[in-house]
C-alpha positions as CSV (number, residue, x, y, z in Angstrom):
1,X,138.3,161.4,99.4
2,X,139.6,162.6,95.9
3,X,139.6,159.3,94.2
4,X,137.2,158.3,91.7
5,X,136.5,154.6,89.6
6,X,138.4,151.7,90.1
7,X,141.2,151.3,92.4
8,X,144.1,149.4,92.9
9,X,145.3,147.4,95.4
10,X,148.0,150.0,96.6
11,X,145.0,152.6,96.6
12,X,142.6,150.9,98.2
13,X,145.2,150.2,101.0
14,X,145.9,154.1,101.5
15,X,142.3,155.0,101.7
16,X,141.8,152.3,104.6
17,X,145.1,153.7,105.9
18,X,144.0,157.0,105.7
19,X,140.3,156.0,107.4
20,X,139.0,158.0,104.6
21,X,136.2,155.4,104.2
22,X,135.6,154.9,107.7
23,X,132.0,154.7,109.1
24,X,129.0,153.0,108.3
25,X,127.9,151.8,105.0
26,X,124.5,150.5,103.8
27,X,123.4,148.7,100.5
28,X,121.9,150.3,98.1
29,X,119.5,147.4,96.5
30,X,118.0,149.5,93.6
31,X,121.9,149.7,92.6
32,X,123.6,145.8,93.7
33,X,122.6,142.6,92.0
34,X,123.6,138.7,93.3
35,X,123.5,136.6,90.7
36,X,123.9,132.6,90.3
37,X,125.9,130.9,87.4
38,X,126.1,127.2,86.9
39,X,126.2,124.3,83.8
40,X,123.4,122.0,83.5
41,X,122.2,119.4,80.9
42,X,125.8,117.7,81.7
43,X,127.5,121.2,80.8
44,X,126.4,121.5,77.8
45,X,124.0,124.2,78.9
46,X,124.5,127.2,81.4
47,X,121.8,128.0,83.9
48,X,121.6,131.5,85.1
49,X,119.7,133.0,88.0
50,X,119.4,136.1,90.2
51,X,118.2,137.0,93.7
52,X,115.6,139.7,93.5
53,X,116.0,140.7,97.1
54,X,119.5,141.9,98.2
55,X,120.2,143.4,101.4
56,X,123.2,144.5,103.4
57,X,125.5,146.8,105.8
58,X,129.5,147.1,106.5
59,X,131.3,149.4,108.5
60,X,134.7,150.8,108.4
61,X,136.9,151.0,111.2
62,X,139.1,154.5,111.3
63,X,142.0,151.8,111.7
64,X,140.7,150.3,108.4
65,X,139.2,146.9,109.4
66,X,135.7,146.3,107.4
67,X,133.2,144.4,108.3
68,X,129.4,143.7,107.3
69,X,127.1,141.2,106.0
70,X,125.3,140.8,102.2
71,X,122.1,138.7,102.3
72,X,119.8,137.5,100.0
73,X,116.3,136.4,100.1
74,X,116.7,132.6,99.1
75,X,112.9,132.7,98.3
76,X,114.1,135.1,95.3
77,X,115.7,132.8,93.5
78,X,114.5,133.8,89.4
79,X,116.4,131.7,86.8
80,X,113.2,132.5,84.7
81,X,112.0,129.0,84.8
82,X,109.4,128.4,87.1
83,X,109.6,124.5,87.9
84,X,113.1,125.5,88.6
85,X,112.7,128.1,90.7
86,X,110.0,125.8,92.5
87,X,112.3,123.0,93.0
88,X,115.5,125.2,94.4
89,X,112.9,126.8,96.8
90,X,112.0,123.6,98.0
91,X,113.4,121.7,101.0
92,X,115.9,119.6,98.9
93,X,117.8,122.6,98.1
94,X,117.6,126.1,99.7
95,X,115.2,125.3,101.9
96,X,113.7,128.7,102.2
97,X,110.7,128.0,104.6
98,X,113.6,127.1,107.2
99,X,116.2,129.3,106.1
100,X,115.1,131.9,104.4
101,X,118.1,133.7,104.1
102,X,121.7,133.0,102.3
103,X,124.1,135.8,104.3
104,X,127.9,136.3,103.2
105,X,129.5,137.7,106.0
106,X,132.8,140.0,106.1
107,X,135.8,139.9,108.4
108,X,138.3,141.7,106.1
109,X,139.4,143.3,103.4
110,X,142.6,142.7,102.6
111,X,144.9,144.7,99.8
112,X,147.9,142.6,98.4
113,X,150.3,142.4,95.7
114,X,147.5,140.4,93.3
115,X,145.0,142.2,94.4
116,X,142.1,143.3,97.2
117,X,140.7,140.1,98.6
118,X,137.2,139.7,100.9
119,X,137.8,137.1,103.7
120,X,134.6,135.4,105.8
121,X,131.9,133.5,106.1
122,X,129.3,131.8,103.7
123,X,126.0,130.7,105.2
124,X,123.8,128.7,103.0
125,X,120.6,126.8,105.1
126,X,122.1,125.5,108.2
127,X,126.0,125.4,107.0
128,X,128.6,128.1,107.3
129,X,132.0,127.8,105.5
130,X,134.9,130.0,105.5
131,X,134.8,131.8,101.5
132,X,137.7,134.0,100.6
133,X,137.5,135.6,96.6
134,X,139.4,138.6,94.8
135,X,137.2,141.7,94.4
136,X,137.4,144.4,92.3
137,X,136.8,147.9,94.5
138,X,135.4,151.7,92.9
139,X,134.8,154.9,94.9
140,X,132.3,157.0,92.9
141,X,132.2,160.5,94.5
142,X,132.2,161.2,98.2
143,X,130.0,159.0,99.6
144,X,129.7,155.0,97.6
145,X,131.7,152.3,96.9
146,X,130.8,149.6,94.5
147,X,132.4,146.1,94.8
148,X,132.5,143.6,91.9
149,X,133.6,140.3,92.6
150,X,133.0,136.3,91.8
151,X,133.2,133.6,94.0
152,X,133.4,129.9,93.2
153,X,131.2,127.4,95.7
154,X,130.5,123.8,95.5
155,X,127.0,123.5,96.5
156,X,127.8,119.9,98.2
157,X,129.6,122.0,101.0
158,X,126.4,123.7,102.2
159,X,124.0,120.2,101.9
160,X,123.1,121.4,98.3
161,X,123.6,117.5,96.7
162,X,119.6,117.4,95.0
163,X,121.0,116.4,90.8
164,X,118.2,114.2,89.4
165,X,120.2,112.6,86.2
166,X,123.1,114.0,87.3
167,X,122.3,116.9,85.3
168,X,124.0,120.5,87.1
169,X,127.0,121.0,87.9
170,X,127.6,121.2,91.7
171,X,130.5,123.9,91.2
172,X,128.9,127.5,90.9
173,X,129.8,131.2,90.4
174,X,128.5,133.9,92.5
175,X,128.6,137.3,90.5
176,X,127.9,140.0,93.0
177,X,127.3,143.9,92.0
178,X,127.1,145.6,95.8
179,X,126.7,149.4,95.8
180,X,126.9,150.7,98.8
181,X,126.5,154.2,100.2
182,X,127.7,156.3,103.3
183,X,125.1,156.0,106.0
C-alpha cells in the first residue's frame, strides 16, 4: 500500500479493489474518540459530550466488502456536567444498567461520485435503525486507517424522548475519530 493521508473516493475504491486493505482490523482507543453534539436551553446553547470508552473491530474482505462494529460504553457519557451525566445514565435515557452498550454496526463501505459512504446499523438501548453517513477515509503508513465522519440522529428514533421544559434539541451529531490498525 503506497498511499498516504486522505483519500478520495476513486482511491479508496482501488485500494478495496485491489484487497490491499484486506484483513482484520482492530480500534485503537488511545487514538479514536465518539463524541455527542446537541443544542440545549432552546438552542441557544450547545451541549457537548464524549464517550470515554470506545471499542471496535472490522475486517476487509480480499473482494473489498468491510465490515465491523464501533461501540461505546454508554456509562461513559462526560459532557463535564455531572447532574447531566447522571440523568443520561439513568433509565429515561441510555439506560446503561440494561444496555450498557451503544454499537454502530457496518455492512459497507461504499465509494461514489460524492463521496465514500458507511451503510448499517445503529443500536441505542433496545432499538436498532438503519444509519447511512459520508466519511472521510486516511491510510497512514502500512498498517492504519483513520476514519472521520458525522452522523445526524434523532434521539426520539431509539426511545430517547426524556426533555423536561422542552429544553434539548432531539436532533444530534455524532463526531467519530476511529483509528484503526492492522491486526
Amino acid at each position: 500500500m503506497s498511499v498516504s493521508g486522505q483519500l478520495t473516493s476513486p482511491a479508496v475504491r482501488e485500494l478495496l479493489k485491489e484487497a490491499s486493505l484486506a484483513g482484520s482490523w482492530v480500534l485503537d482507543a488511545s487514538k479514536s474518540s465518539v463524541e455527542l453534539r446537541t443544542q440545549h436551553t432552546w438552542g441557544l446553547r450547545p451541549l457537548n459530550g464524549v464517550f470515554r470508552e470506545v471499542s471496535g473491530a472490522g475486517t476487509v474482505s480480499p473482494a473489498g466488502e468491510v465490515t465491523g462494529t464501533l461501540s461505546v460504553a454508554a456509562a461513559s457519557i462526560d459532557t463535564r456536567h455531572s447532574r447531566r451525566d447522571k440523568d443520561l445514565r439513568s433509565e429515561r435515557l441510555f439506560d446503561v444498567g440494561r444496555y450498557p452498550e451503544i454499537t454502530f454496526t457496518i455492512g459497507r463501505i461504499t465509494p461514489g461520485t460524492d463521496g465514500v459512504t458507511a451503510e448499517g446499523s445503529l443500536t441505542v438501548r433496545d432499538r436498532t435503525r438503519p444509519l447511512a453517513f459520508p466519511i472521510q477515509v486516511a491510510v497512514l503508513g502500512e498498517d492504519e486507517v483513520v476514519l472521520d465522519a458525522e452522523a445526524q440522529v434523532n434521539r426520539t428514533e431509539f426511545g430517547l424522548t426524556f426533555n423536561p421544559l422542552g429544553m434539548a434539541s432531539m436532533d444530534n451529531t455524532i463526531v467519530v475519530h476511529a483509528v484503526f490498525a492492522r491486526r
